[in-house]
Backbone as a printed PyTorch tensor [residue, N CA C, xyz], in Angstrom:
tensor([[[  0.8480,  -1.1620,   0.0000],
         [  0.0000,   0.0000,   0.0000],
         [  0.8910,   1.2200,   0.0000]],

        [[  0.6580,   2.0980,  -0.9070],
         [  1.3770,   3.5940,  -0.6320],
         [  1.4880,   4.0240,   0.3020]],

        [[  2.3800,   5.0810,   0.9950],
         [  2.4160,   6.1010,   1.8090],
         [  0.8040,   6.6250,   2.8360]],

        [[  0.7730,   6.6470,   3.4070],
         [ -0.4690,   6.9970,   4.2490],
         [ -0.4550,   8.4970,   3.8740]],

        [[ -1.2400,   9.3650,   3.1360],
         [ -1.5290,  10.9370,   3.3360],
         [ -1.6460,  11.6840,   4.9130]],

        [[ -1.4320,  13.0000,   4.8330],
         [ -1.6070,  13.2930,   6.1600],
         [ -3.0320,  13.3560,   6.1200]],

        [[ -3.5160,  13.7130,   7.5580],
         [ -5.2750,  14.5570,   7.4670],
         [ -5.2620,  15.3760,   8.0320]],

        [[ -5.9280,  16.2570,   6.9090],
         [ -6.3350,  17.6090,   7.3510],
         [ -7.0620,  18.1010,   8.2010]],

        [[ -6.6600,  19.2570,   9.5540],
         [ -7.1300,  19.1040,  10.6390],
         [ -8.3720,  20.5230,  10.5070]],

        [[ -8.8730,  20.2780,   9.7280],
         [ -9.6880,  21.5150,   9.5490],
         [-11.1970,  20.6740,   8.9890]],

        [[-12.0750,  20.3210,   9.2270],
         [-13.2860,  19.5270,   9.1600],
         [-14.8090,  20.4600,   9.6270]],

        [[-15.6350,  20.7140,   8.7850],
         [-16.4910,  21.0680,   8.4330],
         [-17.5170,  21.0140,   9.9820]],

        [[-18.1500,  21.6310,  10.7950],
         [-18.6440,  21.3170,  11.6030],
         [-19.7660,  20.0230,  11.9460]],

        [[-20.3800,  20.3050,  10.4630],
         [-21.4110,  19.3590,  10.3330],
         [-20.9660,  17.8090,  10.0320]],

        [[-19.4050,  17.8580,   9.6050],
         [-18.8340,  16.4430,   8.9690],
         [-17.5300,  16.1060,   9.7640]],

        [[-17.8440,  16.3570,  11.0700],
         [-16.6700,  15.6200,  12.0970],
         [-15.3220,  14.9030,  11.3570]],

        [[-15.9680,  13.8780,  10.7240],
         [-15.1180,  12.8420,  10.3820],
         [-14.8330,  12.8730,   8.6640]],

        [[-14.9590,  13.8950,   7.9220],
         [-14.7860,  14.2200,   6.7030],
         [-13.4810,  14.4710,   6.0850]],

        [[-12.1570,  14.9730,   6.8130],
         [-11.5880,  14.5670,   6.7460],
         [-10.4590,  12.9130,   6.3190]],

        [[-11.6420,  12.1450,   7.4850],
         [-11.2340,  10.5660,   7.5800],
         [-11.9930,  10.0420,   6.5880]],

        [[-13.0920,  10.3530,   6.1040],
         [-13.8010,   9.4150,   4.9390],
         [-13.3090,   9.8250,   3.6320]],

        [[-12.6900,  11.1520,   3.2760],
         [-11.7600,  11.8160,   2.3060],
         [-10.4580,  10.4100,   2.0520]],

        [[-10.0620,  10.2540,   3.4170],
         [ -8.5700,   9.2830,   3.4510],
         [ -8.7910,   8.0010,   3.0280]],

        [[ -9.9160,   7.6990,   3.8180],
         [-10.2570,   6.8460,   3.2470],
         [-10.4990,   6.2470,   2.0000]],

        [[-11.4180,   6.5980,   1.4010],
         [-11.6170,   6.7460,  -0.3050],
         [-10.7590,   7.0460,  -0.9620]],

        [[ -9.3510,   7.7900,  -0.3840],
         [ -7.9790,   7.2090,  -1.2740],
         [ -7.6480,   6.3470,  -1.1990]],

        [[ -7.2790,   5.7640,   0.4010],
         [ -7.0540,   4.6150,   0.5970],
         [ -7.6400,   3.2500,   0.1550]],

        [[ -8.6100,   3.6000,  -0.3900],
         [ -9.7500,   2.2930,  -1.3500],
         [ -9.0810,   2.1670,  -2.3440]],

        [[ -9.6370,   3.2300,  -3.1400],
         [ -8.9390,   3.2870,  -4.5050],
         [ -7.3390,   2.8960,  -4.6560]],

        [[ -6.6840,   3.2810,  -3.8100],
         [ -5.2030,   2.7830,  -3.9300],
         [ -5.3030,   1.4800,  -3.6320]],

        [[ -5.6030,   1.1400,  -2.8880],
         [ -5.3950,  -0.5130,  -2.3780],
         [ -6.3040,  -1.5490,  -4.0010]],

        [[ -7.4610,  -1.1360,  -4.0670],
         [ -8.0850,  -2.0580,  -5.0660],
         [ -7.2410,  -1.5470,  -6.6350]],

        [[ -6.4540,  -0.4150,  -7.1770],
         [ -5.5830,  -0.9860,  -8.4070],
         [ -4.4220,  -1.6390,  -7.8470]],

        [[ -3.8510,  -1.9750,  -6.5110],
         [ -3.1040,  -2.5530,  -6.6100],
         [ -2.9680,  -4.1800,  -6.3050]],

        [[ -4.7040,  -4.4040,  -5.7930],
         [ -5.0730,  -5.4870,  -6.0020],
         [ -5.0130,  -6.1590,  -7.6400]],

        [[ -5.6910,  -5.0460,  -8.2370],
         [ -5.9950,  -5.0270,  -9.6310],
         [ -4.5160,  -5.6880, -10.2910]],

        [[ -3.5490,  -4.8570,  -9.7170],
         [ -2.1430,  -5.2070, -10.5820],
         [ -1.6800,  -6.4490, -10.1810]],

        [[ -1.8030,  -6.9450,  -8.3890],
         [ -1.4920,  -7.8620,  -8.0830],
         [ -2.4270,  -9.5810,  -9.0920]],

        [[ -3.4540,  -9.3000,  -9.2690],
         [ -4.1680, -10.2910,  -9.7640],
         [ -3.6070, -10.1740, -11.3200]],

        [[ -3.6500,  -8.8150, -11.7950],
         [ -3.3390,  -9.3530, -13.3290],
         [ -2.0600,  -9.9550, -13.7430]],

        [[ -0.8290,  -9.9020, -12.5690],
         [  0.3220, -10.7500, -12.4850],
         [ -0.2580, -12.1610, -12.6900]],

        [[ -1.2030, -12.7920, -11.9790],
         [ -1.1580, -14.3360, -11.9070],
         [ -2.0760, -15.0430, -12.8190]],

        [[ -2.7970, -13.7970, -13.7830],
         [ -3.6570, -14.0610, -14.5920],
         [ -2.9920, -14.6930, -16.0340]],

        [[ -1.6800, -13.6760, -15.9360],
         [ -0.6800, -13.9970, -17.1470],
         [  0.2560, -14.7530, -16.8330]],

        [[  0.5810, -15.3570, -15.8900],
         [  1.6530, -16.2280, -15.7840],
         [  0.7240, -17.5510, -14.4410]],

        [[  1.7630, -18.6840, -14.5830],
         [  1.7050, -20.0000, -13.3580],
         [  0.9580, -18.7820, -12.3720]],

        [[  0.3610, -19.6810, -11.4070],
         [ -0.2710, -19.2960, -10.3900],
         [  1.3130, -18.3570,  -9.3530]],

        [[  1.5240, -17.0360,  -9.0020],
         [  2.4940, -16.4010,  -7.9010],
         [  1.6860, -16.4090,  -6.5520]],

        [[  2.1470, -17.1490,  -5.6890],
         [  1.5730, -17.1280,  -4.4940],
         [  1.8770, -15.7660,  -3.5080]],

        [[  2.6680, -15.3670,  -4.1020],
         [  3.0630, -14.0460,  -3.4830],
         [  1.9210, -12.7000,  -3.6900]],

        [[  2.0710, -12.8090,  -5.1150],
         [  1.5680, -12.2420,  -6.0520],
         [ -0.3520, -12.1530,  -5.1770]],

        [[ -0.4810, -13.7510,  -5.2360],
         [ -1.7960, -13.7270,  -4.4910],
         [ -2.0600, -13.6840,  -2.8360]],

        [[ -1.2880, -14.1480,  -2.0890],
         [ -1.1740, -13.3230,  -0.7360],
         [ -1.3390, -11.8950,  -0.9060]],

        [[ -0.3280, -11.5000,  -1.8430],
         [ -0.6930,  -9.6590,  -1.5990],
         [ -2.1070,  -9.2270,  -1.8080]],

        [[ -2.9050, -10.0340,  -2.8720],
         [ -3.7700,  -9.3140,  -3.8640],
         [ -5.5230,  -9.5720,  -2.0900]],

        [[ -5.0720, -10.5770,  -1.1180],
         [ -5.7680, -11.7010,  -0.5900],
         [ -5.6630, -10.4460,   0.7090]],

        [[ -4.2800,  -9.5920,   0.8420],
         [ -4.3070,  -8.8030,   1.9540],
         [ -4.9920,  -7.5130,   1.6660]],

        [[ -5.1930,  -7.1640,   0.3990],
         [ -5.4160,  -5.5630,   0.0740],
         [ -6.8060,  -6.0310,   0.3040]],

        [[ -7.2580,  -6.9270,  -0.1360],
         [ -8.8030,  -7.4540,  -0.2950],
         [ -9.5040,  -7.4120,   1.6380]],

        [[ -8.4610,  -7.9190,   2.2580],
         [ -9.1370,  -7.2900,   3.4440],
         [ -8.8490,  -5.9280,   4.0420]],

        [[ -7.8580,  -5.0620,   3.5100],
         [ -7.7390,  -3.9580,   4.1230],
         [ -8.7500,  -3.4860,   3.7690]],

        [[ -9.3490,  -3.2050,   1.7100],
         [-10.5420,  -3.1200,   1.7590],
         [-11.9990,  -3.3200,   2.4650]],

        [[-11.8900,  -4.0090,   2.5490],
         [-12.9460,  -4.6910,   3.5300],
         [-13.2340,  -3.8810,   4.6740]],

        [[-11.6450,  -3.8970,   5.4830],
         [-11.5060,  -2.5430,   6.7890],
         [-12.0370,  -1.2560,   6.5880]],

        [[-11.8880,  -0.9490,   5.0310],
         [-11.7280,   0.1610,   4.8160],
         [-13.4970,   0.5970,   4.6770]],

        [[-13.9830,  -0.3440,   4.1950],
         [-15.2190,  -0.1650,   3.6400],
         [-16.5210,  -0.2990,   5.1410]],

        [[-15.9300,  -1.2610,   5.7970],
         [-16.6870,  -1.0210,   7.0870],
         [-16.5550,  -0.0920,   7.4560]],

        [[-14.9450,   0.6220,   7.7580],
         [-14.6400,   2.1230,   8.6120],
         [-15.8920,   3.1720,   7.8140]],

        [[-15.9280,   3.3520,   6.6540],
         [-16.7870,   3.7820,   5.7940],
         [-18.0860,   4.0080,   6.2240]],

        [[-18.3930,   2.7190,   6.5080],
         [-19.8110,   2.3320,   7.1490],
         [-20.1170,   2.7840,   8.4210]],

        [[-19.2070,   2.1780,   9.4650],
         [-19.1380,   3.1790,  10.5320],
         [-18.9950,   5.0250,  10.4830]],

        [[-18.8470,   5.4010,   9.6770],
         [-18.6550,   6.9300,   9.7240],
         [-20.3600,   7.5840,   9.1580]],

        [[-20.9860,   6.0840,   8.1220],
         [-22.4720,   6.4800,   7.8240],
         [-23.3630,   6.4720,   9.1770]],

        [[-22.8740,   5.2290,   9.8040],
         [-23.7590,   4.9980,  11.3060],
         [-23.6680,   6.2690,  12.5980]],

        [[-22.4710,   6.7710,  11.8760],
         [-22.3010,   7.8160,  13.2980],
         [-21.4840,   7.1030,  14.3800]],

        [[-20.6930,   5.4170,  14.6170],
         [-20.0800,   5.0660,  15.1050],
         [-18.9260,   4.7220,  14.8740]],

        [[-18.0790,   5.8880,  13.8240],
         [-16.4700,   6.0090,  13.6120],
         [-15.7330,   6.7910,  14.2610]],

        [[-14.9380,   5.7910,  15.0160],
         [-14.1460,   6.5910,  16.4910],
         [-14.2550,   6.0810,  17.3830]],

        [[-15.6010,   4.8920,  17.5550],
         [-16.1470,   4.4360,  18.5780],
         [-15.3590,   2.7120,  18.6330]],

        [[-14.5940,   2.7050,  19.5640],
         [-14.2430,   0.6500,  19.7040],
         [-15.6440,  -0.3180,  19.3360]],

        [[-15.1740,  -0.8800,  18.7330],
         [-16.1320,  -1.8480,  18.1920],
         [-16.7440,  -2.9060,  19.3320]],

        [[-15.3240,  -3.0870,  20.3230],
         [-15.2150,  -3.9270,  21.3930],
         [-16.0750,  -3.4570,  22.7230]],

        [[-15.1670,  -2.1700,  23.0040],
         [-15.3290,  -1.8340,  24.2120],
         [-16.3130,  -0.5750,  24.4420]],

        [[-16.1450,  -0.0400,  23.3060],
         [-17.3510,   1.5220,  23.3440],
         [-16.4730,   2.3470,  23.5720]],

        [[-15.2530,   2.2120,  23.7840],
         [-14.3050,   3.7970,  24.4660],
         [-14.1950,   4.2850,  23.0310]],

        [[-13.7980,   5.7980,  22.8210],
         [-13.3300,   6.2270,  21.6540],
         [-11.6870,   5.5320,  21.8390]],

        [[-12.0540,   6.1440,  20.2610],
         [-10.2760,   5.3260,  19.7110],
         [ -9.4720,   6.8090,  19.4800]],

        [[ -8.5010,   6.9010,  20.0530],
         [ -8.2500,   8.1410,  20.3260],
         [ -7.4220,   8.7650,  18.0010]],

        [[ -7.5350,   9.7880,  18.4620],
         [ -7.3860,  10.8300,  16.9330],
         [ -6.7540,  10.0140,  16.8750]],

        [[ -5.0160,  10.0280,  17.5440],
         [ -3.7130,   9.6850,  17.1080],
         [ -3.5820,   8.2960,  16.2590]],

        [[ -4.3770,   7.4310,  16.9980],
         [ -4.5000,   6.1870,  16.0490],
         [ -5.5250,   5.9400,  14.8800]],

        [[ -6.5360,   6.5140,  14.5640],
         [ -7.1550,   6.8630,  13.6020],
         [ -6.4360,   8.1200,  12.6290]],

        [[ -5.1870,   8.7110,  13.0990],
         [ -4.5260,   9.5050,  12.3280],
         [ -3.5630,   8.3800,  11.1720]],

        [[ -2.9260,   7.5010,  12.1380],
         [ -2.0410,   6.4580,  11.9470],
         [ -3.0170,   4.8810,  11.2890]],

        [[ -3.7770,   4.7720,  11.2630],
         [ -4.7400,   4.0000,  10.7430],
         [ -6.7190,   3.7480,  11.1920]],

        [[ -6.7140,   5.1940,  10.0330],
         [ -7.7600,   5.4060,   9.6150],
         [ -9.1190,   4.3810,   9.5920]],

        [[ -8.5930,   3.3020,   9.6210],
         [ -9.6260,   2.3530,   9.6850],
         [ -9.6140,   1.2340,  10.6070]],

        [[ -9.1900,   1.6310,  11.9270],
         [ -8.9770,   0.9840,  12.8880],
         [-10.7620,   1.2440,  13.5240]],

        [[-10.8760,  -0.3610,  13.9520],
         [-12.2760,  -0.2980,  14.6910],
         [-12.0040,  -0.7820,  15.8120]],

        [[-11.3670,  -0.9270,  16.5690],
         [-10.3340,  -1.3200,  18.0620],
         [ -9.3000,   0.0440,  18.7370]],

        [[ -9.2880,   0.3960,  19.5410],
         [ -9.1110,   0.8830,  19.9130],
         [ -7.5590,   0.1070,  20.6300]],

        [[ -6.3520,   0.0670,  21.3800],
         [ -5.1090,  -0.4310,  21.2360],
         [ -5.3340,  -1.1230,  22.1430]],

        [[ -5.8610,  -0.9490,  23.2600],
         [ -5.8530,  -1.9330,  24.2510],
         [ -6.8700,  -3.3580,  23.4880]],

        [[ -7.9470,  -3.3380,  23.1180],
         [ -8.5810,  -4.1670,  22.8670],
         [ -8.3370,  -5.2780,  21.7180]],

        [[ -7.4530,  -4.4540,  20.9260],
         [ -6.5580,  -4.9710,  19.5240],
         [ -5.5800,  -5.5480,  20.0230]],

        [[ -5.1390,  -5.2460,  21.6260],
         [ -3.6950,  -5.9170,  21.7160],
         [ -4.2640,  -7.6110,  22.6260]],

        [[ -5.6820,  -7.3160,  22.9500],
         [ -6.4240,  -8.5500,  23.5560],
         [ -6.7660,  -9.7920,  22.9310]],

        [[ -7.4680,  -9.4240,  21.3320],
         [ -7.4020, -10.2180,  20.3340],
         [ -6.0630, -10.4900,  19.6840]]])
């Protein structure tokens, strides 16, 4: 996956988390062409298991990404999935689509 963008700390009153759904939706789009590239490697050649591990990991960051998504429609992005505490900025700065909060991520 590319470089993480920064986020911009300036967010619309009405869109709290607009910023993070902005990052997000790069972060989609980047991850699924490079799924895209990872799969069209094994399409043209023997099966690369590498090739498909990678394509097998972007496919769930997606996934992360698309729930975090979801959570930001529900009004519960920020919120531990686990425990209910907020997940503090700093780690939603550092990964945007975290639904755990560190203590509870370090439990699972």
């Amino acid at each position: 996956m590319s470089t993480l963008a920064t986020v911009p700390t300036t967010a619309a009153p009405e869109a709290p988390f607009a910023s993070f759904r902005a990052l997000l939706e790069t972060q989609r789009a980047d991850c699924v062409g490079q799924r895209d590239l990872a799969l069209a490697e094994t399409a043209t050649s023997l099966p690369d298991p590498v090739a498909m591990s990678r394509a097998a990991s972007l496919l769930r960051t997606i996934e992360e990404i698309d729930a975090a998504l979801a959570r930001i429609d529900a009004g519960s992005y920020g919120t531990c999935v686990h425990c209910g505490n907020a997940i503090p900025t700093e780690r939603l700065e550092f990964r945007p689509f975290a639904a755990a909060c560190v203590t509870c991520q370090q439990m699972r």
